[in-house]
C-alpha positions as CSV (number, residue, x, y, z in Angstrom):
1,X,-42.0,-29.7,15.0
2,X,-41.7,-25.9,14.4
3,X,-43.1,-24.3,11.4
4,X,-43.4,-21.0,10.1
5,X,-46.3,-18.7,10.7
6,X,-49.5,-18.5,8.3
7,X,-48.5,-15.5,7.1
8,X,-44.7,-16.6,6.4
9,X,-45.8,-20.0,4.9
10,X,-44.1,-20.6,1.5
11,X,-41.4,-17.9,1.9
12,X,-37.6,-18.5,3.5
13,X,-36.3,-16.4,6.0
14,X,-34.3,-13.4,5.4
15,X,-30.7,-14.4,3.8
16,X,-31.8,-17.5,2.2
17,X,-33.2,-16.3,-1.2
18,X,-36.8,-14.9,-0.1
19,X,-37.5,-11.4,-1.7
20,X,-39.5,-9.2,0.4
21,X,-38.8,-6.1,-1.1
22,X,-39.7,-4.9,-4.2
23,X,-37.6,-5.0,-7.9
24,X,-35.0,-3.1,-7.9
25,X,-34.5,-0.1,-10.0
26,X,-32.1,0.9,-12.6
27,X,-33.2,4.8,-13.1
28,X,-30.3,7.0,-11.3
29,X,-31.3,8.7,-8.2
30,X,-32.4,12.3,-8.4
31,X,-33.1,15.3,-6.5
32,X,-34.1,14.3,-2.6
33,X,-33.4,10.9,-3.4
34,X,-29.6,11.2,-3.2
35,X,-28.4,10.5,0.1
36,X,-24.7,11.3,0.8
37,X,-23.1,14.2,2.4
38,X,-21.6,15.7,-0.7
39,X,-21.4,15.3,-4.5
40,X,-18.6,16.1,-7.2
41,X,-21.1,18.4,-9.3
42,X,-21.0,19.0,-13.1
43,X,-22.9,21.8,-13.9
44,X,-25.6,22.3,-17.0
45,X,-22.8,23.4,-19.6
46,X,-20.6,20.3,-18.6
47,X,-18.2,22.4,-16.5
48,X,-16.6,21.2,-13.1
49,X,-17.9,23.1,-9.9
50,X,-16.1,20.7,-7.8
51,X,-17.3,19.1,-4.6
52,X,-20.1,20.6,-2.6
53,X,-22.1,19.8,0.0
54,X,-25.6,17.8,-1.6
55,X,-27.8,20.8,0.3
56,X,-25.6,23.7,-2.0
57,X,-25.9,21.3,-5.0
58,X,-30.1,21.4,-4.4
59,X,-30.0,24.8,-4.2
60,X,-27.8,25.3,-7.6
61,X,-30.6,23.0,-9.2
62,X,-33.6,24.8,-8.2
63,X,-31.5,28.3,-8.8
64,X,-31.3,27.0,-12.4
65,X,-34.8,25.0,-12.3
66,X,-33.2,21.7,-13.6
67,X,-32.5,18.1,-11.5
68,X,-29.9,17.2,-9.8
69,X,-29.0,13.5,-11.3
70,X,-26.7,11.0,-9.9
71,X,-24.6,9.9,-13.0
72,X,-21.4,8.1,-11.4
73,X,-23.2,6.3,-7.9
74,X,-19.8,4.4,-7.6
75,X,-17.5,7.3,-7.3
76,X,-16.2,8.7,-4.1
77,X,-17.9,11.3,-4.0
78,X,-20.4,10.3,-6.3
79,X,-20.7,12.5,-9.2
80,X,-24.0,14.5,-10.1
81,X,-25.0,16.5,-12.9
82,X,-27.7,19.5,-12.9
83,X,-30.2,18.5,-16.2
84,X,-33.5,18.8,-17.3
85,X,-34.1,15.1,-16.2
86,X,-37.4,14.7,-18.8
87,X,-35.2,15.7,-21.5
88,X,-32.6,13.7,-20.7
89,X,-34.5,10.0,-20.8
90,X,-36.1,11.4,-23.7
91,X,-33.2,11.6,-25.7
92,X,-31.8,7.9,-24.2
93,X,-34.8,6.6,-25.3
94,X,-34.6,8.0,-28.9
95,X,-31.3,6.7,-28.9
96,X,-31.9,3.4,-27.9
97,X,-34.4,3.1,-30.9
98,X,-32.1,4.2,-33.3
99,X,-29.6,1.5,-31.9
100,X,-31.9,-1.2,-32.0
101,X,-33.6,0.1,-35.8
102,X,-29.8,-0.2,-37.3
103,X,-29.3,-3.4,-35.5
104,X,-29.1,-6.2,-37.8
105,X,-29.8,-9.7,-36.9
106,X,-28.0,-12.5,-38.4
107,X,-30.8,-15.3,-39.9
108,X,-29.7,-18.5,-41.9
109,X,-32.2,-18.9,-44.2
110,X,-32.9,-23.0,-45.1
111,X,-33.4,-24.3,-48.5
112,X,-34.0,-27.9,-49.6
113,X,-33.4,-29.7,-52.5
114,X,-33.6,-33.6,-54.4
115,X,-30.8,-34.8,-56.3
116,X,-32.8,-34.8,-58.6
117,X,-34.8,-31.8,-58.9
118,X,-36.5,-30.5,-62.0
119,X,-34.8,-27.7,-64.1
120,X,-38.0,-25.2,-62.9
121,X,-37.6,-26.2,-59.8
122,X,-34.4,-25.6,-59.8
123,X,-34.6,-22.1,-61.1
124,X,-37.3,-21.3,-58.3
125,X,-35.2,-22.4,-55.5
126,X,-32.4,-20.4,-56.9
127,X,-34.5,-17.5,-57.4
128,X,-35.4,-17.8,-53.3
129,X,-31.4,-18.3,-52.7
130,X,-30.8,-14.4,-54.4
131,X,-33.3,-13.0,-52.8
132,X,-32.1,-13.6,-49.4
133,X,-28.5,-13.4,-50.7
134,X,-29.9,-9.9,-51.4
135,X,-31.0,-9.5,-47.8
136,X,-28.0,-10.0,-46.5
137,X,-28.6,-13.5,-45.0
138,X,-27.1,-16.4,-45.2
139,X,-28.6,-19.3,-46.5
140,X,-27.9,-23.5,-45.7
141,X,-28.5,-25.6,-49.1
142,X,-29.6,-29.0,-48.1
143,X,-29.5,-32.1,-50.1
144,X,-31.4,-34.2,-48.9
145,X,-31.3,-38.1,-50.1
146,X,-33.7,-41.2,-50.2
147,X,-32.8,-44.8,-50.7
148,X,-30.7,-45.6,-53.5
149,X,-29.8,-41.8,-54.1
150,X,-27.6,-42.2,-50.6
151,X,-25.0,-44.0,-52.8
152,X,-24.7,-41.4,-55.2
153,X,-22.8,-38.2,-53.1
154,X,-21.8,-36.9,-56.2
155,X,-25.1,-36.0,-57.8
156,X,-26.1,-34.0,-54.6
157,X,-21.9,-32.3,-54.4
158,X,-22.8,-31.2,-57.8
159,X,-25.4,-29.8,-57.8
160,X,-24.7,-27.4,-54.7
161,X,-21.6,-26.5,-57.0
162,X,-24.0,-25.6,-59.6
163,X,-25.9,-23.1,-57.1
164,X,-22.4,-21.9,-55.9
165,X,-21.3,-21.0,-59.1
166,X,-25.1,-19.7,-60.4
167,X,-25.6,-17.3,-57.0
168,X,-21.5,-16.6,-57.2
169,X,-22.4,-12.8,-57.7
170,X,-24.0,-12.1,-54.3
171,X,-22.7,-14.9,-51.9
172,X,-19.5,-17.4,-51.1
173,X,-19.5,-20.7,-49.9
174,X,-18.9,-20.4,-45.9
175,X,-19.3,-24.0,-45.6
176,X,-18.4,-26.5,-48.2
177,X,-20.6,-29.0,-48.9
178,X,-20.3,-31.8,-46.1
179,X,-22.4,-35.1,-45.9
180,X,-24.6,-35.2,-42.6
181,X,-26.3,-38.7,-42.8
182,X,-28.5,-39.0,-45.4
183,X,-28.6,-34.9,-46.0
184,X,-25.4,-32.4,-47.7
185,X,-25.1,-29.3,-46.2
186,X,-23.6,-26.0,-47.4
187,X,-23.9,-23.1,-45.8
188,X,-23.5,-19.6,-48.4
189,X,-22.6,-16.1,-47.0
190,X,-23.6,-13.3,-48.4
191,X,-21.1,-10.4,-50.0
192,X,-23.2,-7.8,-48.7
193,X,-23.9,-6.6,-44.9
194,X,-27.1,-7.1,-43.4
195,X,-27.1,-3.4,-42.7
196,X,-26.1,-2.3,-46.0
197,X,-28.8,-4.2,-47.7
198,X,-31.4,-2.5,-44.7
199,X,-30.2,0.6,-45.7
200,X,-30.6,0.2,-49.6
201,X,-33.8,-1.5,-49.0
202,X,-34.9,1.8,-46.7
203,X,-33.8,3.8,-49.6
204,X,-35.7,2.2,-51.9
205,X,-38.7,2.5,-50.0
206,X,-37.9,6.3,-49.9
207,X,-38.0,6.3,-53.3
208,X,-41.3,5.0,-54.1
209,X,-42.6,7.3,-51.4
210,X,-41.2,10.0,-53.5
211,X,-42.3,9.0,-56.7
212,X,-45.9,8.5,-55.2
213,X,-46.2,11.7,-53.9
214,X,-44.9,13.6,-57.1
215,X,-47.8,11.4,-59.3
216,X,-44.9,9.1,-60.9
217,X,-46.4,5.3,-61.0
218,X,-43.9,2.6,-60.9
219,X,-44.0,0.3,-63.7
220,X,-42.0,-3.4,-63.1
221,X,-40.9,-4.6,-66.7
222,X,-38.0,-7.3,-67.4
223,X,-37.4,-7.5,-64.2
224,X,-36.6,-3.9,-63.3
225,X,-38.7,-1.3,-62.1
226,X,-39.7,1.5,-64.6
227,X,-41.3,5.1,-64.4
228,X,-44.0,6.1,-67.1
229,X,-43.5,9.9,-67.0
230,X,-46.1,11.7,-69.5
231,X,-45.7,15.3,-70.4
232,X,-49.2,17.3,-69.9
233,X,-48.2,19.7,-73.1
234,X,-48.5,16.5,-75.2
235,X,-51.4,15.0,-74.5
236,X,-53.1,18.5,-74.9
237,X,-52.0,18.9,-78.0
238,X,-53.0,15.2,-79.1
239,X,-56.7,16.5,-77.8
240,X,-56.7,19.8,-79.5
241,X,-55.7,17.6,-82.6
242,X,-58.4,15.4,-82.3
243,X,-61.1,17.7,-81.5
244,X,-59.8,19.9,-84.6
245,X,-60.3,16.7,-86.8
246,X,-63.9,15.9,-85.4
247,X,-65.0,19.8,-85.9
248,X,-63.9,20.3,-89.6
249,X,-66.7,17.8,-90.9
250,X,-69.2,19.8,-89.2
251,X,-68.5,22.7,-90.1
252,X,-68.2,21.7,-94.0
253,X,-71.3,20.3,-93.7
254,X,-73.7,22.9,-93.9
255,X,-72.8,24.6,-97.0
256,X,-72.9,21.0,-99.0
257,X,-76.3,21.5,-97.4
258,X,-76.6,25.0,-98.4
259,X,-76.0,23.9,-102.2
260,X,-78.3,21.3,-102.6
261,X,-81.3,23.3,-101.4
262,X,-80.6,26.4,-103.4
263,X,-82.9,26.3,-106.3
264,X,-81.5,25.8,-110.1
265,X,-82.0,28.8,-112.4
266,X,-85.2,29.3,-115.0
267,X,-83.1,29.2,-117.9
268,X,-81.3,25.9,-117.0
269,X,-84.5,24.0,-116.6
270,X,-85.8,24.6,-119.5
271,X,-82.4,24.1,-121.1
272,X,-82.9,20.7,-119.6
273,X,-86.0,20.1,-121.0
């Protein structure tokens, strides 16, 4: 039975999926790499020099010390571009970072609850349920149920119409509340955009960047944040006030001093006497 060489051993032959050559790249063709006869060029400014033989195009590009880059490979002719080529995947790249940075990602957020669930328990899940309504996600409520509770639906309907009407402010129900088996299952969508709540929450970080760097502190009280702001004048003049009230003792205090060590005329001595 024939079998393939050593050195061929655990690869097909050519046209039947083996991969002998290397990956294959998705970076345009510049400079010598472009091989056709001639090229529809574009020059730096974005005009139209028309169609030239790929030798003139090579010389415009070192005349103007830029690259020649193959932008349009399946046009006939294909259509290249003189550009600073560094510059050029510089920029792309910034781009694509910017793309991806505003790109927001849809998460359902899960939160489970018992029929019946204690009232500060209940206020803590809820609490959860804004702050990702906040975030712009969307969040499934699920009921879930245990023996006897499975005949009572309507404690676990009512209480996701509870959260629905508590949380109304920042979401709507997407999914009404459906039994799934032993669990209920609503699903709430939030008013806001995901990248409108990224951007207020980049904002806000701006903010207390800010606020650090001009010596504000941020104070959190009632559930809001607060800036302490204290004026230099006045707490100089509560110290001046202070040291003025410490000093006029002392300096009283050495003529009371003054007075008792002065000695008492003749003639009232012996008038005492």
């Amino acid at each position: 039975m024939w079998r393939y060489p050593a050195s061929d051993r655990g690869c097909r032959p050519a046209g039947r999926g083996c991969n002998r050559g290397g990956s294959i790249s998705t970076e345009p063709r510049i400079n010598d790499r472009i091989r056709v006869p001639e090229v529809r060029l574009v020059g730096p400014s974005g005009e139209q020099v028309g169609i030239v033989p790929l030798a003139k195009a090579l010389e415009l590009a070192q005349e103007y010390d830029l690259d020649l880059v193959e932008v349009a490979a399946t046009a006939r002719p294909p259509v290249c571009k003189l550009m600073d080529y560094g510059k050029f995947k510089y920029e792309s790249a910034m781009k694509a970072r910017e793309a991806r940075k505003n790109q927001a990602h849809t998460v359902i957020k899960e939160m489970k609850l018992r029929p019946k669930i204690d009232p500060h328990d209940y206020e803590t899940k809820k609490g959860h349920v804004v702050r990702f309504l906040k975030q712009g996600d969307k969040v499934k409520i699920t009921i879930m149920f245990r023996g006897r509770e499975q005949s009572r639906p309507e404690l676990g309907f009512r209480l996701l119409q509870r959260l629905a009407e508590d949380v109304q402010e920042l979401g709507f129900v997407e999914s009404s509340p459906k039994q799934d088996g032993r669990n209920m299952i609503m699903v709430l969508g939030p008013h806001k955009k995901k990248t409108e709540a990224m951007a207020e929450a980049r904002e806000a970080q701006a903010a207390r960047k800010a606020a650090a760097q001009a010596g504000v502190v941020p104070r959190r009280q009632g559930g809001a944040d607060e800036v302490d702001e204290v004026e230099v004048d006045e707490v100089e003049a509560d110290e001046v006030e202070v040291d003025e009230a410490i000093e006029a003792p002392v300096a009283e205090q050495p003529e009371a001093v003054a007075d008792a060590e002065t000695p008492a005329p003749a003639g009232t001595e012996a008038a005492a006497g």
